[in-house]
N, C-alpha and C positions, 0 to 999 in steps of 0.2 A: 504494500500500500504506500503510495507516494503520502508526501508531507503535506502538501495540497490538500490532497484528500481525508486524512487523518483530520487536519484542521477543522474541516466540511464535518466531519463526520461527531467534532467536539461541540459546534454550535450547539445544537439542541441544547447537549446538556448544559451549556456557560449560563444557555438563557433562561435554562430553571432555575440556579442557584442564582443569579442576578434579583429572579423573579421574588424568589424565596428570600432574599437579604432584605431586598426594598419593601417585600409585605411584614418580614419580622419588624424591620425599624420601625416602620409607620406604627405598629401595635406598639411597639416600645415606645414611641414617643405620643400616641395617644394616651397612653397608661399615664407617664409624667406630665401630661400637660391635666389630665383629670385629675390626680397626686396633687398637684399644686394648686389648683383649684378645690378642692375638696380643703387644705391646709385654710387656706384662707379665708373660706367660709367657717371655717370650726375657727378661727381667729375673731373675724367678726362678732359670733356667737359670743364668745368670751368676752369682747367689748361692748355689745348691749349688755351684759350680765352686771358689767362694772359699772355702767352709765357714762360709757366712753361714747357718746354718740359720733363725736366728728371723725376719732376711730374709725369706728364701724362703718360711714359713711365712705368715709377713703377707702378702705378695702373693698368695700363693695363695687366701686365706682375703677377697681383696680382691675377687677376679674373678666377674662377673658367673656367675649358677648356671645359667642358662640357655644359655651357651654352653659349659661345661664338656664335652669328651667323652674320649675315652682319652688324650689328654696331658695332661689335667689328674690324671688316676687315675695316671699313669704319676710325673709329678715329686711329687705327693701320697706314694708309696707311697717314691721317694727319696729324700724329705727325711725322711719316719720311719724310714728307714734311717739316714738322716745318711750317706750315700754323694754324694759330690762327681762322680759323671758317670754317664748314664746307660746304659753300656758297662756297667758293676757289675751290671746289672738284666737284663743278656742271655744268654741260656745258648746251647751249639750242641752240638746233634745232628752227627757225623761222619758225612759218605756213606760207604756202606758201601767197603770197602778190597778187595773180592774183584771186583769188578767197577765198569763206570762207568756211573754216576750221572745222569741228567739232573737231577733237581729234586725237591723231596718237596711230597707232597700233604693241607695240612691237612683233618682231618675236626672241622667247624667244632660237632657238636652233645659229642665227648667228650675233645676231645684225642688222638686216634691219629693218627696221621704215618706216609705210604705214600711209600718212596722207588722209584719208577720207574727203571728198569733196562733197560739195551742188552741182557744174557742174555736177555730176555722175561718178567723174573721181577719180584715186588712183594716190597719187604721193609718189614714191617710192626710199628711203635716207638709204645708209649704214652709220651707226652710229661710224664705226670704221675707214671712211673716209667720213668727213665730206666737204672736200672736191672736193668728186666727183658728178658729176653732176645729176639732178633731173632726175626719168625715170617718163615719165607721162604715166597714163594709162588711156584714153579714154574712156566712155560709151557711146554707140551709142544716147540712146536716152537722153542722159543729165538725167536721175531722180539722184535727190539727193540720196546719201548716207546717211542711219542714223545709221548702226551698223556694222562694220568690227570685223572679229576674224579671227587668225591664228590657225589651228591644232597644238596638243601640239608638234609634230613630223617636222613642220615649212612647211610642203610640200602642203598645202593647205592653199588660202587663202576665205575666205566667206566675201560676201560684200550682208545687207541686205538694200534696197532699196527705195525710197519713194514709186514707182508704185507696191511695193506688190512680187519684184522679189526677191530670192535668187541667186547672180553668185558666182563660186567657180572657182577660178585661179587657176592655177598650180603655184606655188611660187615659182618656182626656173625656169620658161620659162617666166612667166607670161602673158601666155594664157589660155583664156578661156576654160575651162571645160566641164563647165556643166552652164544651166539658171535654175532654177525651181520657176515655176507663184503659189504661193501660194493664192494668191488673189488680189484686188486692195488698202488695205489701207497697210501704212508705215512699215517696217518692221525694229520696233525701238528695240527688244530684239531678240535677237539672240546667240545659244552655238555651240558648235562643237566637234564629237566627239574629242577623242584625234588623231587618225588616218586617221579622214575626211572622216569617212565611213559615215557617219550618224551625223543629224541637230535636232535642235528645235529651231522652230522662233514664232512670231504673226502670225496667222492667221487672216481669216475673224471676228471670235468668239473669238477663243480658242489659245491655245498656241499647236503646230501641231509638233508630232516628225517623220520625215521621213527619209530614209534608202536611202544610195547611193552604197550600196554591191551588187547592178543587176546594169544590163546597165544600163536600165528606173530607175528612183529615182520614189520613193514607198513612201508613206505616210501609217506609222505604225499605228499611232491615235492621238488622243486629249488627251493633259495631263495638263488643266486648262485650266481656263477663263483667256481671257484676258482682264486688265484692261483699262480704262483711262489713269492713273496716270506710268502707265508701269507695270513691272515685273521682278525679280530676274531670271535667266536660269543661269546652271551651268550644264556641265559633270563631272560626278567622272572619275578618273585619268586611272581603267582600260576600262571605257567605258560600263560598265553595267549599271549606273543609271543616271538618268534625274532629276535633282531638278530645282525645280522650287516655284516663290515667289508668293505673292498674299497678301491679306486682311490682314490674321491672322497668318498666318502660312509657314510651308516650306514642300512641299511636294515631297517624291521621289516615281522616277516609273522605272518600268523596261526597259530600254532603247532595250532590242528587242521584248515586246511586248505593252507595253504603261500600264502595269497594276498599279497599283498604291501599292507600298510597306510599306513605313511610314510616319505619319506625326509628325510634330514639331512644337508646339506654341510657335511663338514670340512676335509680335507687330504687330501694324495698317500700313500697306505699307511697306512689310517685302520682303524685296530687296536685292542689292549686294550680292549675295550670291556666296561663293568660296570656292570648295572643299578642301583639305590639301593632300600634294604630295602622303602622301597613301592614300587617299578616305576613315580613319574612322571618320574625324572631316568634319563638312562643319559651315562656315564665315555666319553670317548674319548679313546686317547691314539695317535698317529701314530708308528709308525716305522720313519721314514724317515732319512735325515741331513740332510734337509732343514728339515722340519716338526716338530720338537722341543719337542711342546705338547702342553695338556692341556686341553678341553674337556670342558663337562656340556651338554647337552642337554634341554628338556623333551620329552619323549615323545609327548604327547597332541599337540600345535601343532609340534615339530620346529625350535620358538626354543631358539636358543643363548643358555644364559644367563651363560655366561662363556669365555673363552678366555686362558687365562697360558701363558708362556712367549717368544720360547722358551729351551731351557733347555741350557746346556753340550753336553749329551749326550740321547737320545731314551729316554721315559719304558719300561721294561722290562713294569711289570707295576701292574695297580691293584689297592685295593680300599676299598669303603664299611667305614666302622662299622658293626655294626648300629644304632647309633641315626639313622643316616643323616648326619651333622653333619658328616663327616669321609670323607677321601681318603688314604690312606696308599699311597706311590709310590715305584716302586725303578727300578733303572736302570746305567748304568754310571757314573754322574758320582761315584761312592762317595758318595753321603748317600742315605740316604731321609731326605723330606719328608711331613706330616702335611698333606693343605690343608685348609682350610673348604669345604665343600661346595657352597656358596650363593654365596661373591665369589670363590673361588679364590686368598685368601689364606692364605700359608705360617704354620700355627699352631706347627710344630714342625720341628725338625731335626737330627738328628745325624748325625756322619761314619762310613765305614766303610770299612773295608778293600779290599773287593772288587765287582765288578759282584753287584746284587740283583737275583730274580726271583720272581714268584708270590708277592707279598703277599696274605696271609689273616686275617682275627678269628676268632673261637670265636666262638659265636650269644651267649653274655652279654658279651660287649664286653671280657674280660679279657686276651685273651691275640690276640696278635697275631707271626705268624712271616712269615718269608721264607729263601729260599734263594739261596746265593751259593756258590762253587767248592768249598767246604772242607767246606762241612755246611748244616746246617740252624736258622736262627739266629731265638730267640724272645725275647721276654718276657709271663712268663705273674705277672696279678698274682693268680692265688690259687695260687700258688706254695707250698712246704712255711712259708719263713720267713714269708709272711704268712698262713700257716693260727695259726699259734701265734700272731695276737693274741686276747685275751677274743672274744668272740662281739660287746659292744655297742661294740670299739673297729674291728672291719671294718666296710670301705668296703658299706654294702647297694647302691648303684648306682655308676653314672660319675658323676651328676647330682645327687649327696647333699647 
């Protein structure tokens, strides 16, 4: 073989280790530029705590604009306050006192809060008038509530059942729909599409995805066993795929024919799982008391692009920003955690009193709840006090 030729024949390979250096650096230097940003945010933090404002001001006013997402709007909106802890920024909704409460259920496009209830009833709280009075919603036959979700479009609401039933509300009349008897035991997981065309719940067996696009609702197939311990269900954001948790793994399927697409090995009771605003990342967090970690996923390939943890106590509940940058995480270890979505660094943190579940955003990135034993605990930053600045001194994005 001539030299010529050897050379030809070395190409290929120069230009995968090329390829391979310039994709490692870029993660190395995404890593440090989030490292340093995360720094300076837990700095600021420390200078509202002392009543450093002008501190805090400067750092904030220092950090890179392209990584900013709801913790930056969050301590931004505390230091205009001139409030020393971000406890001050938190309001809570009380579960109702007539009956017991599972959890409440953000509806992400207007602010209404649906607390789910063991009578079999919804009771239904605008979050931007806290003020106005409860709407209760009855179920005939009293079965407990065990899994409520709102479509991501806010116009459907799904309530899955103790007796095995799925009902679908109209959210914005709040009447009934549609009942569908999937069988007789508890219908503890439950997804939706994004447009409330189309469900995946528990089954008698399996986990069962069915179609509500014909009058009659349709049962497309079986897309997992289901467990004891429960299961992870998630829609991706345009409504083509179905994930779903289990054992080992995370597995997607075709959401109009039930076929099965890719899988993903995570962990032993590999759960909470939640797509990212454009459906090529998906959230998985295990729990078990073994596996106390939080992985992202890419969808398309089923690589793992990060794994943190593990962590005191097993992740309760996730959820994305809508700008996608962020992971906001609850659980029993009393904090929730804010991560970077990309290296799985802790951007934010604060302490809390009680085990957290069901973290949610509103679709403009302002408002951000979860629920813990006592109530239903938010902060929302266009909130009444920061309605009353000028019009040209609000924040127009997270990203300003």
């Amino acid at each position: 073989m001539s030299l010529s030729t050897r050379r030809l024949s070395l190409l290929p390979v120069l230009a995968l280790i090329t390829t391979w250096l310039t994709t490692a650096t870029s993660a190395d230097q995404q890593d440090k530029a989030v490292s340093d940003y995360a720094d300076t945010i837990s700095t600021v933090q420390t200078a509202l705590e002392e009543d450093r404002l002008d501190d805090a001001k400067k750092g904030l006013a220092s950090t890179n604009q392209s990584l900013r997402s709801f913790e930056f709007a969050l301590l931004e909106e505390q230091a205009r306050r001139g409030t020393k802890n971000t406890g001050s920024l938190i309001k809570r909704l009380e579960m109702p006192k007539d009956v017991k409460t599972r959890y409440g259920v953000l509806n992400p496009t207007n602010r209404q809060l649906v607390f789910i209830c063991q009578d079999g009833g919804l009771r239904v709280h605008d979050l931007s008038n806290l003020d106005q009075d409860t709407v209760l919603l009855p179920h005939g036959d009293k079965s407990a509530v065990w899994r409520g979700v709102f479509s991501h479009d806010g116009k459907r609401f799904f309530a899955g059942h103790q007796n095995g039933e799925v009902i679908v509300w109209n959210a914005e009349t709040w009447k009934v729909i549609q009942t569908i008897s999937i069988g007789s035991r508890p219908i503890r997981e439950l997804a939706v599409a994004p447009d409330g065309s189309a469900f995946v719940a528990e089954g008698q067996q399996s986990l069962e995805l069915w179609s509500l696009r014909d009058e009659t609702p349709k049962k497309i197939g079986d897309v997992g066993d289901r467990f004891n311990f429960g299961e992870g269900l998630s829609f991706s954001p345009k409504g083509d795929l179905v994930a779903t948790g289990g054992m080992f793994a995370i597995t997607t399927y075709d959401a109009n024919t039930g076929a099965e697409v890719q899988k993903m090995t995570h962990a032993s009771y590999t759960m909470g799982l939640q797509f990212d605003p454009d459906g090529t990342r998906i959230a998985s967090a295990p729990r078990g008391n073994v596996n106390k970690l939080l992985a992202v996923f890419e969808v398309k390939s089923g690589k793992r692009l990060f794994n943190v943890g593990p962590f005191k106590k097993y992740v309760v509940g996730l959820a994305f920003t809508p700008d996608g940058k962020r992971i906001a995480a609850t659980g029993c270890e009393e904090v929730l955690r804010i991560f970077d979505s990309t290296t799985g660094q802790v951007v934010l943190k604060f302490d809390r009193p009680e085990c957290g579940t069901n973290p949610a955003f509103t679709d403009d990135g302002r408002l951000l709840g979860w629920s813990e034993p006592s109530g239903y605990f938010f902060i929302d930053l266009n909130s009444q006090d920061a309605d009353k600045l000028r019009s040209d001194e609000r924040p127009k994005s997270l990203n300003k």
